[in-house]
NUFI-547232 format. One record per atom (N, C-alpha, C): residue number from 1; residue in three letters; atom name; z, x, y negated. Coordinates in nm, 2 decimals. Each point is the difference from the previous one (the first is absolute). Layout:
// NUFI-547232
PT  num  residuo  atomo      zz      xx      yy
PT  NUM      ALA     CA       Z       X       Y
...
//
This chain:
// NUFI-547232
PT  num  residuo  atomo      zz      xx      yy
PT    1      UNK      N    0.00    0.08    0.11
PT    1      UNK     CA    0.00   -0.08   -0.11
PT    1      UNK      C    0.00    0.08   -0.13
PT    2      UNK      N   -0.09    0.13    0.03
PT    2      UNK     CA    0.00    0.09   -0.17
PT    2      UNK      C   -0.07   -0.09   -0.08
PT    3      UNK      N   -0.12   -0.08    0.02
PT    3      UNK     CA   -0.07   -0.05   -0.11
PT    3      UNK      C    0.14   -0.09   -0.06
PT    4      UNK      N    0.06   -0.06    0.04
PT    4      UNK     CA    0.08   -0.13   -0.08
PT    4      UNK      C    0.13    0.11   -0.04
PT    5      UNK      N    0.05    0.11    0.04
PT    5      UNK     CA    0.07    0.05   -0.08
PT    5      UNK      C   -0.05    0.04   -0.16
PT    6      UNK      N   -0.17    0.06    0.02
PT    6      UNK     CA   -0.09    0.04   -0.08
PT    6      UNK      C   -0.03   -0.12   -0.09
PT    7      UNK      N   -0.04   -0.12    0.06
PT    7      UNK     CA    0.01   -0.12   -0.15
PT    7      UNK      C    0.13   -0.02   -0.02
PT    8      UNK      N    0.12    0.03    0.04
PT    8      UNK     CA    0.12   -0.04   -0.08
PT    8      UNK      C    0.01    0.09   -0.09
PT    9      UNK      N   -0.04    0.14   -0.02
PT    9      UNK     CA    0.05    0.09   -0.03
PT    9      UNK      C   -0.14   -0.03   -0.16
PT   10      UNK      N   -0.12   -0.03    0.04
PT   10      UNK     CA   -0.09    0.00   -0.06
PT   10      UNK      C    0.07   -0.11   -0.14
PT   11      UNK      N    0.09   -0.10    0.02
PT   11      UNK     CA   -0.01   -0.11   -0.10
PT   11      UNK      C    0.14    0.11   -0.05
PT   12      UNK      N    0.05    0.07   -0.02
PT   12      UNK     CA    0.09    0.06   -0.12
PT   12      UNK      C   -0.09    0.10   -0.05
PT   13      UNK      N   -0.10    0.01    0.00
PT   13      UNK     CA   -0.09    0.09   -0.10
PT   13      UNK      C   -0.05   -0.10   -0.07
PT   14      UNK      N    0.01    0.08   -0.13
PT   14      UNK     CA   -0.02   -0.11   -0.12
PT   14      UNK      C   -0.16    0.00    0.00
PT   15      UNK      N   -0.04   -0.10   -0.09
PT   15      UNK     CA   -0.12   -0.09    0.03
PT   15      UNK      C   -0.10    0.13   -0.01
PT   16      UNK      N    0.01    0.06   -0.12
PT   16      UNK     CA   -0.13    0.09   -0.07
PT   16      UNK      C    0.01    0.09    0.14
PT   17      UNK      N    0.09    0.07    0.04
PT   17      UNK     CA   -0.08    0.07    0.12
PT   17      UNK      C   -0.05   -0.04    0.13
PT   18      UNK      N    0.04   -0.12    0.02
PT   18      UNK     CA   -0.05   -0.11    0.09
PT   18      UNK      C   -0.16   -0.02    0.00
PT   19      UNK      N   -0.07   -0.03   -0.14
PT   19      UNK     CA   -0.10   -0.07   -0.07
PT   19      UNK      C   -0.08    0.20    0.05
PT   20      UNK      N    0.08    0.13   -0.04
PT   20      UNK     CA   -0.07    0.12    0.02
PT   20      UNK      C   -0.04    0.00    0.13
PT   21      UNK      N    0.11   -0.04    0.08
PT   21      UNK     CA   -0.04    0.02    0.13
PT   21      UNK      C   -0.11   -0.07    0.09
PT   22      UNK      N   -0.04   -0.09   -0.04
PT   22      UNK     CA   -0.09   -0.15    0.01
PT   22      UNK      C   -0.14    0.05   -0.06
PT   23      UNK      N    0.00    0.07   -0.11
PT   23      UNK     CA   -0.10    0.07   -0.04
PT   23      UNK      C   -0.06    0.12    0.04
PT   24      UNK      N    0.11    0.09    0.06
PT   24      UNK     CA   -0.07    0.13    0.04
PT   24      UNK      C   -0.03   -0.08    0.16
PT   25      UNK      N    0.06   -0.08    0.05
PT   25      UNK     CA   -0.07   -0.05    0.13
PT   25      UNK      C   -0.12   -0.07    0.00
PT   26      UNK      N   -0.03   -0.03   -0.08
PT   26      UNK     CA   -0.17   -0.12   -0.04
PT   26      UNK      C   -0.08    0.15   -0.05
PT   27      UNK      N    0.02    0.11   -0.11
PT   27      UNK     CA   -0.09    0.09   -0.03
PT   27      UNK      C   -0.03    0.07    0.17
PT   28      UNK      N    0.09    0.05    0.05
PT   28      UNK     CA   -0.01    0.05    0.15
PT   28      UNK      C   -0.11   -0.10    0.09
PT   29      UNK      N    0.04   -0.07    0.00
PT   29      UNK     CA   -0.07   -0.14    0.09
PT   29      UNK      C   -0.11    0.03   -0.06
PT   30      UNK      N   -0.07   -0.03   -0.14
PT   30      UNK     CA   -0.12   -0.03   -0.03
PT   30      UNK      C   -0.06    0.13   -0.02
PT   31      UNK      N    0.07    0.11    0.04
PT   31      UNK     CA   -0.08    0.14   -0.02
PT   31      UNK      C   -0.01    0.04    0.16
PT   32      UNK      N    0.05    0.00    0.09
PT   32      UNK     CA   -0.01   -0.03    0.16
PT   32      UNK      C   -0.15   -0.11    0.00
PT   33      UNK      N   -0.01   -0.10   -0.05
PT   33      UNK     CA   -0.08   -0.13    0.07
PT   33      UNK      C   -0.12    0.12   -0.07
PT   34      UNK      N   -0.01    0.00   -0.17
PT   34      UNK     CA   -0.14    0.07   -0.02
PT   34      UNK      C   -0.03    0.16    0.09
PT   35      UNK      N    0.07    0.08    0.03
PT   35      UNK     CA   -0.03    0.09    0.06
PT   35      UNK      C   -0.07   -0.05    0.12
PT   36      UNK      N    0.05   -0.10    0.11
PT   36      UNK     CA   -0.03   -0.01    0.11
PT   36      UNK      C   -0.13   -0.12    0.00
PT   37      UNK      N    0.01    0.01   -0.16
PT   37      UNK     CA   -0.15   -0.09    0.05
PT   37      UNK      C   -0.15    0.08   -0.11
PT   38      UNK      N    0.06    0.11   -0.07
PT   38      UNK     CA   -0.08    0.10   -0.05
PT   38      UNK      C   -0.09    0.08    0.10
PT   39      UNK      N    0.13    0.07    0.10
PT   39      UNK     CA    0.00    0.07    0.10
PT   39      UNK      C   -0.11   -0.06    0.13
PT   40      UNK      N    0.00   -0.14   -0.01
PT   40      UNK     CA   -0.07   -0.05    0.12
PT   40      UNK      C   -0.16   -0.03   -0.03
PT   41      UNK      N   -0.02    0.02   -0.16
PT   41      UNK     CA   -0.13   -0.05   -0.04
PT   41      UNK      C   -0.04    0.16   -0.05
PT   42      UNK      N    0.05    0.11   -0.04
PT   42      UNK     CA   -0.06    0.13   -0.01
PT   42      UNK      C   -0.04   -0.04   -0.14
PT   43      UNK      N    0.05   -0.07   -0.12
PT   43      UNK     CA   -0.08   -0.05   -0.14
PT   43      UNK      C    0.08    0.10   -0.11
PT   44      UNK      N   -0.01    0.04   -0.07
PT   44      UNK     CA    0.03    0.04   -0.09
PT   44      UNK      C   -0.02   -0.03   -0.13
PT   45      UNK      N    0.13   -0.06   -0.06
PT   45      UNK     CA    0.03   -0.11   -0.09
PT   45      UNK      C    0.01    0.12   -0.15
PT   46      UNK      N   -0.12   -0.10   -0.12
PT   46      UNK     CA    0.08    0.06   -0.12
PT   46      UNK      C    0.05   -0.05   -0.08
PT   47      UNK      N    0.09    0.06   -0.07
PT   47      UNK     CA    0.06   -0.09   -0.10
PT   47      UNK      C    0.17    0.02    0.02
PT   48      UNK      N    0.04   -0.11   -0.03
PT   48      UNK     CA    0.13   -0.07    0.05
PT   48      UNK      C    0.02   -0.07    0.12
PT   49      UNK      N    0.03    0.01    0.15
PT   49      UNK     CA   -0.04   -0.04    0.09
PT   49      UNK      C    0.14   -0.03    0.07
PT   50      UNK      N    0.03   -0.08    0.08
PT   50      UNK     CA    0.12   -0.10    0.04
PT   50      UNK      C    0.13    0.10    0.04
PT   51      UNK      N   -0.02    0.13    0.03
PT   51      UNK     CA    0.06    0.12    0.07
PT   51      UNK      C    0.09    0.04   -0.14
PT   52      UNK      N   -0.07    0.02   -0.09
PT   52      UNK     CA    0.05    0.06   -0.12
PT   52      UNK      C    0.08   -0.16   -0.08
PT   53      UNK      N   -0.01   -0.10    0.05
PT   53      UNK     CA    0.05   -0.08   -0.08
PT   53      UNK      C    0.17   -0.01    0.12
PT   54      UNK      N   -0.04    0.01    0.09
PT   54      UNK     CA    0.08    0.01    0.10
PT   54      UNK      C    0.15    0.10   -0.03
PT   55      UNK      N   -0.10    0.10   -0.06
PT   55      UNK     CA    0.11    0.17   -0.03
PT   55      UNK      C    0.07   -0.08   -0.14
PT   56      UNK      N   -0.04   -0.05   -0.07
PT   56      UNK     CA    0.03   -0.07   -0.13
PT   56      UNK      C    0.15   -0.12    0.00
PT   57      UNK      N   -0.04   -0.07    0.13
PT   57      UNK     CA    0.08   -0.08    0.00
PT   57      UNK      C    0.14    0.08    0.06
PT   58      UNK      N   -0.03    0.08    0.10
PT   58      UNK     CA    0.15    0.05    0.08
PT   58      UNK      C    0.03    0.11   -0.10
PT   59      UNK      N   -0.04    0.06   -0.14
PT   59      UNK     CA    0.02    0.06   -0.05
PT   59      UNK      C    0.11   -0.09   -0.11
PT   60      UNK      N   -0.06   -0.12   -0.05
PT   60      UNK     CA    0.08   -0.04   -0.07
PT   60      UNK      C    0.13   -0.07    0.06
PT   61      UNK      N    0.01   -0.02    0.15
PT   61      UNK     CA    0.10   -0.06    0.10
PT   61      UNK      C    0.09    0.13   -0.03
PT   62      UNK      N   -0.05    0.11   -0.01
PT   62      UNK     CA    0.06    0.12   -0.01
PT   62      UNK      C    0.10   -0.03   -0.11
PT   63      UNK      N   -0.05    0.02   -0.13
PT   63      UNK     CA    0.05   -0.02   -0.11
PT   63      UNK      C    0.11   -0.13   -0.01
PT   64      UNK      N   -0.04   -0.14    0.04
PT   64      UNK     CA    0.14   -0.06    0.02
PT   64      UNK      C    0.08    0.04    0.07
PT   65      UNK      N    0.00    0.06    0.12
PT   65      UNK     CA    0.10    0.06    0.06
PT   65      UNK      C    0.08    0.11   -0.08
PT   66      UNK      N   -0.06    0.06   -0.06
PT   66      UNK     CA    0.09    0.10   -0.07
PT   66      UNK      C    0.07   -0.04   -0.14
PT   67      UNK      N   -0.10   -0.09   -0.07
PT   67      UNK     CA    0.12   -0.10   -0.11
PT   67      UNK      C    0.11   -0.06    0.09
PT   68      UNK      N    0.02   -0.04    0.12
PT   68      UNK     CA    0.08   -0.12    0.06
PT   68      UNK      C    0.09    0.12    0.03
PT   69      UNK      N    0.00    0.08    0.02
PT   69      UNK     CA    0.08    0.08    0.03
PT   69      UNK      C    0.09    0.10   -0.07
PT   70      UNK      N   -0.06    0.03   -0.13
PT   70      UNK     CA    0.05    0.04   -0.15
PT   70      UNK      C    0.06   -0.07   -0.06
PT   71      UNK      N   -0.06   -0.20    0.03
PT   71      UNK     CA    0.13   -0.07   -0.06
PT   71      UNK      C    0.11   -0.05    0.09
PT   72      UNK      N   -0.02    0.02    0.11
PT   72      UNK     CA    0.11   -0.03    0.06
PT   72      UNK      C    0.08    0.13    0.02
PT   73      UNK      N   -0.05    0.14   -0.02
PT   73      UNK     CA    0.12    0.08   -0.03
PT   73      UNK      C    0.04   -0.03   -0.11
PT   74      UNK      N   -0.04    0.04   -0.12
PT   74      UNK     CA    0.02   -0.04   -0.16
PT   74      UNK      C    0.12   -0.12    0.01
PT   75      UNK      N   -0.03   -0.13    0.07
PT   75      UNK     CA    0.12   -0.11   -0.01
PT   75      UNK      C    0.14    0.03    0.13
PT   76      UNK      N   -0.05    0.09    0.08
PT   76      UNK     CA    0.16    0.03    0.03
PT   76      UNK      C    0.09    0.11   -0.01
PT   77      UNK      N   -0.08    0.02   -0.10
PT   77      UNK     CA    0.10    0.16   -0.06
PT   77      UNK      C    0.05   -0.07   -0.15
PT   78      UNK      N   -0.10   -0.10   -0.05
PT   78      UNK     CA    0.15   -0.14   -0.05
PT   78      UNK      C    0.09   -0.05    0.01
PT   79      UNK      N    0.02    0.04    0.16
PT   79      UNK     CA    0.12   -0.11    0.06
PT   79      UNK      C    0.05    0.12    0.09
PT   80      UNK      N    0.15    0.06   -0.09
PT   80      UNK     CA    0.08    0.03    0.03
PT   80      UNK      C    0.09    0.05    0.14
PT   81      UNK      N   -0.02   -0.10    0.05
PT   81      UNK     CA    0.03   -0.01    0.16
PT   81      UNK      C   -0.08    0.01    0.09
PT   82      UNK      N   -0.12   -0.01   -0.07
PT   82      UNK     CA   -0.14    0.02    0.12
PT   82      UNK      C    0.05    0.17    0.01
PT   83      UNK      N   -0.05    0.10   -0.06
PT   83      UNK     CA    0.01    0.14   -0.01
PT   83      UNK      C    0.15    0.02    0.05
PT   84      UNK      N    0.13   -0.04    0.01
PT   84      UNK     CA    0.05    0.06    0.05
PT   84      UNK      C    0.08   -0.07    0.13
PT   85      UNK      N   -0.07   -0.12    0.08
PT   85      UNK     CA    0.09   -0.05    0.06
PT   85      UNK      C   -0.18    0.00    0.12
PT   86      UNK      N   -0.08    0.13   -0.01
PT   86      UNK     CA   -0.12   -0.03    0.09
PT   86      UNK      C   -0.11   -0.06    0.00
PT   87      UNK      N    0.00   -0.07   -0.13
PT   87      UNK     CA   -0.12   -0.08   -0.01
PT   87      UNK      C    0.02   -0.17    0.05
PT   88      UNK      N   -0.12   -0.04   -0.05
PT   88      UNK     CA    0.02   -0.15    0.09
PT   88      UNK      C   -0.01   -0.06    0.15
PT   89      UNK      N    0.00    0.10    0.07
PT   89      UNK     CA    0.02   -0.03    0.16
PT   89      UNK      C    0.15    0.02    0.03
PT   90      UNK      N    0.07   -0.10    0.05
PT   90      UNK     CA    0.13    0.02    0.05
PT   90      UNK      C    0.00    0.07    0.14
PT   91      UNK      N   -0.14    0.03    0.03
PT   91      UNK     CA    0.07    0.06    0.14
PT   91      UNK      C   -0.06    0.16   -0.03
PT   92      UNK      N   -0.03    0.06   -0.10
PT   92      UNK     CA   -0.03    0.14   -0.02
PT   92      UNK      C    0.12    0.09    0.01
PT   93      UNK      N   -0.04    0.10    0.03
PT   93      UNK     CA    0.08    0.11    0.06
PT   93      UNK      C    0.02    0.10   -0.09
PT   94      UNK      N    0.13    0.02   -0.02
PT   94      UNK     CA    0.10    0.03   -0.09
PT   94      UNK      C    0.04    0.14    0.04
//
């Protein structure tokens, strides 16, 4: 039962890195689908082509991940007790 420990654990991450993580999964996905269907036709695309829109998207999945993570350090070095009583998990190791 790791996946259902992994969605419990998924809904205390706050939304913006949730929304990152959902994004760099769809850029991956849609850069996987164009490779394997570039690859199977031998074409070579110019321009702006689904692969590079692909790198675009898990790039910016990138970027909310790392604001979500800057403000969620940023707001518990606000709160006093977070920093010295371990953070907000009660079962971390002390």
């Amino acid at each position: 039962m790791l996946a259902i420990d992994i969605l419990r654990k998924a809904r205390q991450l706050p939304l913006v890195i949730l929304i990152g993580l959902v994004l760099m999964a769809a850029g991956a996905l849609l850069d996987v689908v164009m490779q394997l269907g570039t690859a199977s036709h031998h074409v070579h695309h110019e321009g702006f082509g689904g692969a590079h829109v692909g790198h675009l998207i898990a790039i910016a999945g990138m970027v909310f991940v790392l604001v979500g993570v800057v403000a969620h350090g940023v707001r518990s070095h606000r709160r006093p007790g977070a920093a010295t009583h371990g953070g907000l998990d009660h079962d971390a190791h002390r």
